[in-house]
N, C-alpha and C positions, 0 to 999 in steps of 0.2 A: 504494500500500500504506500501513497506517495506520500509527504511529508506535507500536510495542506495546513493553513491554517485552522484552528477549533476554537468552538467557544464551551463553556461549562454550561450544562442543563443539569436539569433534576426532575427524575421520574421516578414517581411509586411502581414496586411491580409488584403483585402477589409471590411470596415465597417460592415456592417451586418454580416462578419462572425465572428468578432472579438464581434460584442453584442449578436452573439449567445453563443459565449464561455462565456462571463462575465454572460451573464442567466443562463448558464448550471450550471457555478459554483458556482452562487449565490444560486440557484436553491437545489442546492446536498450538501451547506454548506463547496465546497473544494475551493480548488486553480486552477487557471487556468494550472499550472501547470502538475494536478491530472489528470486534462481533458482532455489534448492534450497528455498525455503518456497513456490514457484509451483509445482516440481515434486510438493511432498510433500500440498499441495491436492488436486493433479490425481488423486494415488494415494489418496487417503483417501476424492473422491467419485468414482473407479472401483469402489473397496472397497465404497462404500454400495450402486453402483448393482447390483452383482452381489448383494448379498447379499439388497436388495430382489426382485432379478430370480427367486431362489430359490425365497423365501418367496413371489409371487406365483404362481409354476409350482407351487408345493406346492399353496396352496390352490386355485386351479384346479381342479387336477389332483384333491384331494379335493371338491371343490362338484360336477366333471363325474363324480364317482364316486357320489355321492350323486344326482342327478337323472338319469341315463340309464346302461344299460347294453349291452358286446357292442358290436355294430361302431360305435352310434350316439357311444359315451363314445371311443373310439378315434379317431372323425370329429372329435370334439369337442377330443383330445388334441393332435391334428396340425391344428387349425384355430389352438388357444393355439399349438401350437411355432411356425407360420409370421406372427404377429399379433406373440408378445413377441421383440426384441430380443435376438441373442448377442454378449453383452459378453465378446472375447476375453480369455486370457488373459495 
């Protein structure tokens, strides 16, 4: 991780997620700090990848609405559902 600048926050966690962090980072030999900006990475490009995932099924789902209709746009709809990716939540 690169050397950026930080500021001090302060957050309550419930116990057991505050000894899952201090295992993670005992664990991986960093700082808790290392963890909770590795963690907030991981949630930010989840966030991208759904929102992209969205905007892609929209327009799709408008582009197979414009070029074919009736059972063909339908075939078309469930050929995208089973092709794009469900990014739990």
């Amino acid at each position: 991780m690169s050397q950026t600048p930080t500021r001090p926050v302060q957050v309550r966690l419930p116990e057991a997620v505050d000894d899952l962090l201090t295992e993670l980072a005992h664990e991986r030999g960093e700082s808790k700090t290392s963890v909770v900006i590795e963690a907030l990475e991981c949630l930010r490009r989840q966030e991208l990848e759904r929102s992209m995932e969205a905007g892609y099924r929209e327009l799709a789902g408008e582009q197979a609405g414009e070029q074919v209709g009736g059972e063909r746009a339908e075939f078309v709809r469930a050929a995208l559902d089973a092709s794009l990716p469900i990014i739990p939540d």
